[in-house]
N, C-alpha and C positions, 0 to 999 in steps of 0.2 A: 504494500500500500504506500503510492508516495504521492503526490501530488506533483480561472482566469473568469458596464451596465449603462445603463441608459441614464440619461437626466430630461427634463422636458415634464411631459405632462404625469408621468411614476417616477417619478427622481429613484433609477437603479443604482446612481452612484453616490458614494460618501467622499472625505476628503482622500481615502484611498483609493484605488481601481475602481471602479465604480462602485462602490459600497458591497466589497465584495471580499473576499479571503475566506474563505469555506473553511477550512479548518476548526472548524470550533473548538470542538475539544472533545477530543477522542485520539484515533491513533489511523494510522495508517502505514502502508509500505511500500515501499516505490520497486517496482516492478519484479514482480517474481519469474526469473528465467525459465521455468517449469512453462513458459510459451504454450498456450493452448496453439496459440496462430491467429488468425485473421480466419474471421467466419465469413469473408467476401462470398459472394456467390456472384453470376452475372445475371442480368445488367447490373454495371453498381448502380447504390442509390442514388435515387434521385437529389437535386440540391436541395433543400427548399428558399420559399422567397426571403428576397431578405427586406425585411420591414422598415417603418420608419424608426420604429426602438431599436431595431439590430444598429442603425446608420448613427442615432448618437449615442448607444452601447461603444461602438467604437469609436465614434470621436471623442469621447470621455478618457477612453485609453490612452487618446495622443498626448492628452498632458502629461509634463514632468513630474509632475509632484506623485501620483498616483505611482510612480516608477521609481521614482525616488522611496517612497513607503515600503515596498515590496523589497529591493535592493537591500534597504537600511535592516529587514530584519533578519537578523545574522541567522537564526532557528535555522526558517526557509530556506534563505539561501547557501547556505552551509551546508543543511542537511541532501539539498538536492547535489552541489557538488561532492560531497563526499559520499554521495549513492553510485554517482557517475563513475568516480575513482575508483570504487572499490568495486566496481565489477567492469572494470577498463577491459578486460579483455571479450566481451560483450560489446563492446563496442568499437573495439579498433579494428581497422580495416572493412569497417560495416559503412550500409547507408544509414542515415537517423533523419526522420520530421521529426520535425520543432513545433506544435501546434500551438501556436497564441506564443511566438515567442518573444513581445516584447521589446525590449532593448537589444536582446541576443545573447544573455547572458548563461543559457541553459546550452545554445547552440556553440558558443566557445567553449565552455567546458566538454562537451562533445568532442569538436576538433580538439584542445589539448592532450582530452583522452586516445586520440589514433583516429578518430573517423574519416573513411575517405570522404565523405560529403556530405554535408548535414544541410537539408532546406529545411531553413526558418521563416515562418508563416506568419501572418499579422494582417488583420484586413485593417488594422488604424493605421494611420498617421505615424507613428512610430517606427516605424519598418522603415523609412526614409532614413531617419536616427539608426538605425540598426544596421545596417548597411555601411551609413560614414564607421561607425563602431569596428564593423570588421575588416573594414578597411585600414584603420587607426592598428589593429593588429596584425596586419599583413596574413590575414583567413580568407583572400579572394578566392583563392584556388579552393580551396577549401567547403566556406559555408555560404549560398545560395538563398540569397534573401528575395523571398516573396511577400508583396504587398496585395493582398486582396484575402478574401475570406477561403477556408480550407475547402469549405464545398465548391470554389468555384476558378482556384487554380488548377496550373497540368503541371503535373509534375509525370515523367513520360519514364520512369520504372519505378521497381518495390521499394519499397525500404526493409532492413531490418530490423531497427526500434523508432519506436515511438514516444516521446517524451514530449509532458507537457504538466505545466503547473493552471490547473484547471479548477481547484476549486475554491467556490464562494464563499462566505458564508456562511454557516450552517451546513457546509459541506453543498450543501445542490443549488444555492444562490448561482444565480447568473446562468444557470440549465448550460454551463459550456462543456460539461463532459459529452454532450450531444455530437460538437463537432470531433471529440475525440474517437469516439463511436464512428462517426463517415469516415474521418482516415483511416481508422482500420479496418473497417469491412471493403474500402478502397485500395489500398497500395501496402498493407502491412504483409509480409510474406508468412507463408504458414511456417509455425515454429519460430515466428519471430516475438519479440521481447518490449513488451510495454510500462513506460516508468513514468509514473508509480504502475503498480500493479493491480491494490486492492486501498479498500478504503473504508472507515465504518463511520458511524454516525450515528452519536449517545445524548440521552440526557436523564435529567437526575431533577430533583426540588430541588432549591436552594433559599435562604432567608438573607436578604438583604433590607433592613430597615432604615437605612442611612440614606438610600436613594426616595423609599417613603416618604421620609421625612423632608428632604428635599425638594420632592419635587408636589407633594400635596399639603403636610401640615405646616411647610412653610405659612399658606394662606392665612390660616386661623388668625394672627398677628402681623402685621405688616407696619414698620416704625408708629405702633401703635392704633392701627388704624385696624377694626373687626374686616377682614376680608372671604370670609369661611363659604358667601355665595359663590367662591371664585373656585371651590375645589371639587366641585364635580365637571366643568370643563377641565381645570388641570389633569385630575386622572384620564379622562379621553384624550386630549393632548399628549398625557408622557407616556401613559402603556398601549392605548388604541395599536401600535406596530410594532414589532419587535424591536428590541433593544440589542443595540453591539455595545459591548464592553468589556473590560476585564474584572474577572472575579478571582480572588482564591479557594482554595481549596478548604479554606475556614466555611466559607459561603453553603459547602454542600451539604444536603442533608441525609442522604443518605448512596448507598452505593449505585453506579450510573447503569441504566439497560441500553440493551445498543436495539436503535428504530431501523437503522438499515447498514446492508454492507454490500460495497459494488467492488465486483469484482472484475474489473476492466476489462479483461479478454473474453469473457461472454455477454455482460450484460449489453441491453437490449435498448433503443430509443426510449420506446413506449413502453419498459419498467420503470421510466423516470417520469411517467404521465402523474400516478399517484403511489403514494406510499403511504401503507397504514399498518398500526403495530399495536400492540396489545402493551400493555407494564404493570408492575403493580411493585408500588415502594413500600417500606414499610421504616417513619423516622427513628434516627438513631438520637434526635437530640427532641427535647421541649421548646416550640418556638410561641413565643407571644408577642403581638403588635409587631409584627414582622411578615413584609410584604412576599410570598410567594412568588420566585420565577421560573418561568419558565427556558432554557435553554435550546436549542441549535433543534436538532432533531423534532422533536414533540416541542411545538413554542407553549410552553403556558402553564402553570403550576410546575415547570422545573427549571433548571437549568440542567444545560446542557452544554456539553461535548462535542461540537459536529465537525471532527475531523476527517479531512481528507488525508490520511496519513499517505505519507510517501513509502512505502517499503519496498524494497527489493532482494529479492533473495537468492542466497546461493545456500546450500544444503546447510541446515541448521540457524543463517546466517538473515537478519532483517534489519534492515535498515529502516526506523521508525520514526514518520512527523509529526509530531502531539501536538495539539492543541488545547488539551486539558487543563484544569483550572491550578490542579494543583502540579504540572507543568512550565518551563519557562514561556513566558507570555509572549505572543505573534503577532502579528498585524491585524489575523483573522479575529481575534480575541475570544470571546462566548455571545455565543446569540441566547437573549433572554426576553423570554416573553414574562409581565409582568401580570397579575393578576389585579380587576382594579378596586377590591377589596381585600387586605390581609388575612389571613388563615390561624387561626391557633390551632399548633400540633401539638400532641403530647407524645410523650418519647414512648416507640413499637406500633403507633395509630397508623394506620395501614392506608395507600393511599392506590386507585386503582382505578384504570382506563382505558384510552387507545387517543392514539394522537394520529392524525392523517396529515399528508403534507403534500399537494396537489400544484403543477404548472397552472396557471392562470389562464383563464380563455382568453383575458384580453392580453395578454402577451406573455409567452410561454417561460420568459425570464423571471417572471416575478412567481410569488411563491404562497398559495392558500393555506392558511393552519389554522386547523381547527383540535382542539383540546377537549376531551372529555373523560370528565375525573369525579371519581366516588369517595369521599370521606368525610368523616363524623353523621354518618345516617344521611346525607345529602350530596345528588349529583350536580356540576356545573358544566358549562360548558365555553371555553370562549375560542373566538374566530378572529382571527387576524392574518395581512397581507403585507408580507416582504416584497417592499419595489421601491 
């Protein structure tokens, strides 16, 4: 398992990639050599359209900063190079796509690792930048940068690996492991090696009341002034959408279930249409006036884990991208869905449901969660949309 939004009328991006780094927290591994292959069949598939969200999905990409974020966190980027390194003979003297590659930083570490030729793919604005980049390293001979989207370049033989840091969010933010899917049922050879490989995607309760308290019973008192009509729009306002941020591993409340696990070389487009999972916690701690979240996977009465972990593997051997809470912290951070009334648990109160988490009709980037959970003799339910 190892491990890529729109702004406009869904604002899909944040001050990072477009409000995106899937990794929540959980774990993953960047690509397990055990190579199923490429389940291509012919005709490949078809492209699909590409919309007016896909068009500033990627121009959101082109800016600096977004790449600048990604770049700065050492986790990420470390752990993808030192996935690459240590299974270098996997990929020397191979061909390698780059899907969504950015700046080109995953495509260099390729070529340093031996590759004879690695196309790196970008439908943004950035592939321009990536380009000067591999030039600036003397990699012309080498890495082949393409600008346009992967469904709709030619790239005119196989490759042998596949490499691509693809997820959002809550791990399936940004639906881009879809284009990862087209390149491999396209051009990956059979027995050939996809990194990351596998991917899960957890969550857990957690109690955070310091955010509560900030962002609702602030009202109550305002330099003196009674403001308490102002706190049932505040709660729609702060939990209405899921929350990115970072939590510890203090925050959790009891141990995490994992909502899904993709496992790159087989999974399917339309497995990513909807995902629904069963859980049932049960607290290890006493929580009172302490607001319920929800994390990555299931948004809503937990927090979560929604890692795209990077692994790859060689016998015994895994190389793992956490995004876990009580892990070093990422860019992706934790996706927490907030409850917009606090929960008193008592410690062993058993907490039990199913969380579904659906691509969006009105655009398949953004992401439906609906939460439904049984405790203290009483079900709830809540709905919220990542975009």
């Amino acid at each position: 398992m190892f491990t890529g939004g729109a702004d406009g009328n869904g604002h899909l991006p944040r001050p990072r990639r477009p409000r995106r780094g899937g990794l929540g927290g959980g774990t993953g591994g960047m690509g397990s050599p055990h190579g199923q292959g490429s389940s291509a069949v012919q005709p490949y598939p078809a492209a699909p359209p590409c919309t007016d969200y896909d068009m500033a999905y990627f121009k959101a990409y082109s800016h600096i900063s977004v790449h600048e974020e990604m770049l700065k966190d050492h986790v990420r980027t470390s752990t993808y190079r030192n996935a690459i390194m240590h299974h270098q003979d996997l990929i020397a003297g191979k061909v390698v796509l780059d899907v969504g590659c950015g700046t080109g930083v995953l495509s260099i570490f390729c070529a340093f690792a031996g590759a004879t030729r690695v196309y790196a793919v970008d439908a943004s604005d950035i592939a321009i930048q990536a380009m000067e980049i591999v030039r600036e390293n003397e990699l012309s001979d080498k890495v082949v940068v393409l600008h346009g989207r992967i469904e709709d370049v030619i790239i005119e033989e196989k490759v042998d690996v596949i490499i691509s840091e693809w997820m959002g969010y809550m791990l399936l933010y940004e639906s881009m492991l879809g284009s990862v899917i087209f390149a491999r049922d396209k051009w990956l050879k059979p027995g050939g090696v996809i990194l990351p490989s596998h991917a899960s995607l957890y969550m857990a309760p957690i109690t955070n009341s310091q955010r509560y308290q900030d962002s609702v019973f602030f009202w109550r008192d305002v330099y003196g002034i009674k403001m308490s009509s102002m706190m049932p729009l505040a709660k729609q306002c702060a939990f209405m959408e899921p929350s990115v941020e970072t939590i510890s591993g203090e925050n959790v409340l009891t141990w995490p279930t994992v909502v899904s696990q993709v496992d790159c070389y087989t999974i399917q487009a339309q497995e990513l249409e909807t995902i629904t999972a069963a859980f049932k916690f049960t607290s290890m701690l006493q929580v009172r006036q302490k607001s319920k979240k929800q994390a990555n996977p299931s948004l809503d009465g937990n927090t979560q884990n929604a890692s795209p972990s990077s692994k790859k593997k060689k016998p015994d051997v895994s190389i793992v991208l956490s995004t876990a809470p009580e892990d070093a912290p990422t860019h992706w951070q934790q996706t927490l869905l907030y409850l917009f009334e606090p929960i008193e648990l008592k410690k062993d109160q058993n907490i039990e449901g199913s969380v579904t988490i659906s691509q969006s009709q009105q655009h398949a980037r953004f992401l439906n969660i609906c939460l439904k959970y049984f405790t203290g003799d009483q079900w709830y339910v809540k709905e919220s949309v990542m975009r």
